[in-house]
C-alpha positions, 0 to 999 in steps of 0.5 A: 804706502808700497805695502798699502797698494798691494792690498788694494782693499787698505786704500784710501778711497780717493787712491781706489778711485785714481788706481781705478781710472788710471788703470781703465786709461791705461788698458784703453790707451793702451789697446790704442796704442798697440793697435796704431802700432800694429796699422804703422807696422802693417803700412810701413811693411806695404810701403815696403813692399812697393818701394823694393818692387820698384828698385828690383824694377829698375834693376831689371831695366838697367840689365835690360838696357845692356840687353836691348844693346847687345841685341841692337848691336847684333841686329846691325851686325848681321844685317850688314849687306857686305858681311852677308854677301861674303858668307854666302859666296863661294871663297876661290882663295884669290888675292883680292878676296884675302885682301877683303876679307883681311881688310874689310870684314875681320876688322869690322868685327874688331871695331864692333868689339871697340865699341862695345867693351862690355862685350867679352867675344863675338864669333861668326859661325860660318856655313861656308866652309870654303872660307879659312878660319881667323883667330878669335873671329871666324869659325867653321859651324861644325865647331857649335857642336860642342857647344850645346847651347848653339847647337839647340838653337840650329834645330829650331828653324823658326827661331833666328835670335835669343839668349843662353843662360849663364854658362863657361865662355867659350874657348877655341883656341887656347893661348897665352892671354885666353886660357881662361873661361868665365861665366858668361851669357850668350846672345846668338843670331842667326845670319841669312843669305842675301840672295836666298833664305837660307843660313850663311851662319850663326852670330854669338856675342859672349858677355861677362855676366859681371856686366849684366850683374854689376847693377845688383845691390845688397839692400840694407835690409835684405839681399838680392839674388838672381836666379836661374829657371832650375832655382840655382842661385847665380849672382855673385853676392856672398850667399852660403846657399845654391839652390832656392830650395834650401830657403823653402821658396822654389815654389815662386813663379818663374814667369810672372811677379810675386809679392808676398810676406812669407816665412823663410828660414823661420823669419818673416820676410818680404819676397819679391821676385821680377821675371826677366824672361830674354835671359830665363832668369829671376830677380828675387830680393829677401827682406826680413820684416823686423829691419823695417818694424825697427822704424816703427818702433821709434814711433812706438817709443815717442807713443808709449812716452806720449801716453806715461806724460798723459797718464801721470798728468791725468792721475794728478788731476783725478787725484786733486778732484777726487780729494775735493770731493772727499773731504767732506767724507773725511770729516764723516769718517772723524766724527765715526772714530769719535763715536767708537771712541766713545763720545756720543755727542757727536754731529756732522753738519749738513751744509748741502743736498747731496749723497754725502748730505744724506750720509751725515745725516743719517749719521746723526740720526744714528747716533741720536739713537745709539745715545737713546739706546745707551741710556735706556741700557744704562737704566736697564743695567741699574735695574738688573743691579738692583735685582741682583742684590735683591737675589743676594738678600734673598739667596737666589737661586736658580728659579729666581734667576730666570724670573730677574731676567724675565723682569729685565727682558719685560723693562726692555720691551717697555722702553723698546730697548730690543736689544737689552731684551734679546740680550737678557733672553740669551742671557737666561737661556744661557744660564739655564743650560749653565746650571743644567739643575746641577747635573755634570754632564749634558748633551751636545745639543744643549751644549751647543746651544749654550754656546750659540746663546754665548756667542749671542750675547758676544755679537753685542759687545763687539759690534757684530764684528766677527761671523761663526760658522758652525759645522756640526756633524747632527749625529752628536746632538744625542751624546752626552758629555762633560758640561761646559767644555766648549763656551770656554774655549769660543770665549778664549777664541774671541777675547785674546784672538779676534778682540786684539786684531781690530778688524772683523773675524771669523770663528769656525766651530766644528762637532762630530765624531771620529771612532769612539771619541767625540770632538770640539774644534774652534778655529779662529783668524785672530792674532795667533801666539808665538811657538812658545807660548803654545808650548806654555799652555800645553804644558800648563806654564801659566802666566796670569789665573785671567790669561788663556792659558788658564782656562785652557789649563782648567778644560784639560783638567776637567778632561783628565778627571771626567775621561781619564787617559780616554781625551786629547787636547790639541792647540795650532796657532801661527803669529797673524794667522790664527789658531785652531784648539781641538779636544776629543774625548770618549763618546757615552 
């Protein structure tokens, strides 16, 4: 049965018709299903675009309720009366103005750091140079020069507040609990006098960027990174990378958002980036799509299971339907086997009106026809024996033949037999180029035609079941040869060739010429012979005087006495493929 569906020309019809349509189901369900998997993929992947937009959009909130803090913090720091005041007096380094500045303005710069614990330092930059410095707290303005960050900031007079990057905290003093600089982000303010508009000194704030960084998370199916206005990458998750750069998307905008699916590091990913423009930075999160086509892909599993139950199901009922409907042809198919198997008589009953009805009863017709036909043959072959022992009575002779035949041919137009009078017109025909008035050799020509007559007759006897072609070079047709070498070998092709296959064949007969030598060459698709037998017949190994070896034997020695060492005589032949025989022989 495996071998049958491989061939799809030996299934029964009612298996063509169910591979047929369930093969029509299954590209249609299939394209629908490729597409519905395509819009889930496609939806999913949107959807996933906005969902992990939104969490970046609230990462970058909860940084910036920290910044909103910071920044309240040091609004109600530098806008302290008292604190002003202090800066933009001159310091006489009277008792009482220690006393003030010990009890009421350092500690008020402690509480301030009490309070907010995710503030790493907070640093007055005095303009007064007059006041002492205090550790840690209070500095004189000439030390912003080594900060470059701050010292940018003085020389925009317009600008009283803003951020610095992230950058190494400062250290002024060096002790045994601060000897050590981390990564921190810098908020500064500027503090006017409160008697004139003129700078009494600079406000920083320090924070550790652990605290601004610490809402970040590693999604589940991508990563997170926060990235500077140089494409430097500064979050502290575990990336092998610096720079944006080496991933190929420095080209995001730094002011404004993007959401895109874009190639990166050879995978398709969603890259969404969220402007923090108070710190100069950018959060840009990395998603490779297949984490979320994977999701798609167990709709995609219950699709494909969903379409083999309704394509096994849909195949049982088209197999039972198609079954019914044909086994009114199988009873037609019986009665056609009875009929090649010899009976005549048989008929199909008619029991309906439609297509199939028609085919039986044009079956019956044909066989009410073929019957007539047999039994005028028959009465025709009665007469063609009774014309053949008058021929032996009298001797018959050439002449004599081709009139018997004439008078079979006349008996079948008489009883409108067509057949038996083409039949009995290739018959004469062929037995007129046969005797050749005795002559040993005669043309091509006529020899093909002989065959032609042959094979005429031939299509009769196997129910037109094998085609020729002919591939005759015409240059031919005026040589002459030995007579009767090619009508053997046709005859052999299709009595131990295509007869035994059972099936239609094909017979290919070529003539022409090669150098000085004439050639023949049958090739037929039937049954083949094994290696060794081959090799019997080339070396004259005969089984039975009726076998193919022996008409093979005979031709090859008709050669050799007719042309001598001037012929060749070739046979190739597979099991199952065929055989091809080819003999050459001098051209005269």
């Amino acid at each position: 049965m495996f071998h049958n569906l491989l061939n799809f020309s030996n299934l029964s019809v009612t298996w063509k018709l169910v591979t047929v349509y369930l093969l029509i189901l299954a590209v249609s369900l299939s394209a629908s299903g490729w597409f519905l998997y395509d819009q889930l993929t496609r939806s999913s992947i949107a959807q996933s675009q906005n969902v992990t937009e939104q969490n970046l959009q609230q990462m970058r909130e909860s940084m910036m309720d920290k910044v909103n803090m910071i920044e309240h913090t040091s609004r109600l720091f530098t806008s302290d009366i008292k604190l002003q005041t202090f800066l933009g007096d001159p310091f006489t380094y009277q008792s009482y103005e220690y006393e003030d500045y010990r009890s009421n303005i350092i500690p008020f710069v402690e509480n301030i750091m009490r309070q907010n614990p995710y503030i790493h330092s907070l640093r007055i930059y005095m303009n007064n140079k007059s006041i002492p410095e205090v550790y840690d707290s209070f500095y004189s303005i000439d030390r912003i020069m080594k900060n470059s960050g701050l010292q940018q900031a003085l020389n925009v007079p317009e600008q009283d507040e803003g951020w610095l990057g992230l950058h190494l905290s400062t250290l002024n003093v060096k002790t045994p609990t601060r000897d050590t600089r981390h990564e921190v982000f810098s908020y500064y303010q500027k503090i006017n006098s409160i008697r004139y508009e003129s700078m009494v000194g600079i406000m920083e704030i320090e924070v550790v960027d652990d605290v601004l960084l610490e809402v970040l998370n590693t999604s589940e199916f991508g990563e997170i990174m926060l990235i500077d206005q140089q494409g430097t990458i500064i979050s502290e998750q575990k990336h092998e990378l610096a720079n944006i750069q080496e991933l190929g998307i420095d080209k995001l905008p730094n002011t404004e958002g993007y959401n895109k699916v874009m190639n990166v590091q050879d995978r398709s990913s969603i890259v969404i980036s969220v402007p923090i423009p108070e710190l100069e930075l950018r959060l840009v999160g990395i998603y490779p799509v297949e984490g979320f086509r994977d999701k798609v892909k167990g709709s995609a599993r219950t699709i494909i299971m969903t379409l083999i139950v309704a394509l096994t199901l849909l195949g049982i009922i088209v197999f039972l339907i198609t079954t019914a409907l044909l086994s009114r042809l199988k009873v037609l198919v019986k009665a056609m086997k009875q009929v090649r198997e010899g009976s005549l008589t048989v008929s199909v009953p008619v029991t309906a009106n439609d297509e199939f009805t028609q085919i039986a009863t044009s079956f019956n017709m044909m066989t009410g026809r073929i019957h007539d036909l047999v039994e005028t043959v028959y009465k025709s072959q009665l007469m063609e024996r009774e014309a053949e022992l008058r021929a032996l009575e009298s001797q018959v002779n050439p002449h004599f033949l081709y009139n018997t035949l004439a008078t079979i041919a006349w008996v079948g137009r008489k009883y409108q037999a067509h057949d038996v009078v083409h039949i009995s017109n290739a018959l004469a025909k062929f037995y007129r180029l046969m005797l050749n008035k005795g002559k040993r050799e005669m043309l091509v020509r006529h020899e093909i035609d002989m065959v032609q007559a042959y094979l005429s007759i031939q299509k009769f006897r196997f129910e037109d079941r094998f085609e020729v072609i002919y591939d005759i070079d015409e240059k031919v047709y005026e040589y002459s040869a030995a007579k009767n070498l090619l009508q053997p070998i046709v005859e052999n092709a299709l009595i131990h060739g295509i007869e035994p296959k059972r099936a239609r064949g094909t017979l290919i007969i070529k003539a022409g010429i090669e150098g000085d030598m004439l050639y023949y060459k049958v090739i037929d698709d039937g049954v083949g012979m094994a290696v060794s037998r081959v090799e019997d017949i080339l070396q004259g190994r005969t089984v039975t005087s009726s076998g193919s070896g022996y008409a093979m034997n005979n031709i090859r020695e008709r050669l050799q006495g007719h042309y001598g060492q001037r012929y060749k005589f070739e046979i190739a032949s597979r099991p199952g493929i065929g055989t091809a025989v080819t003999i050459m022989f001098g051209k005269e």
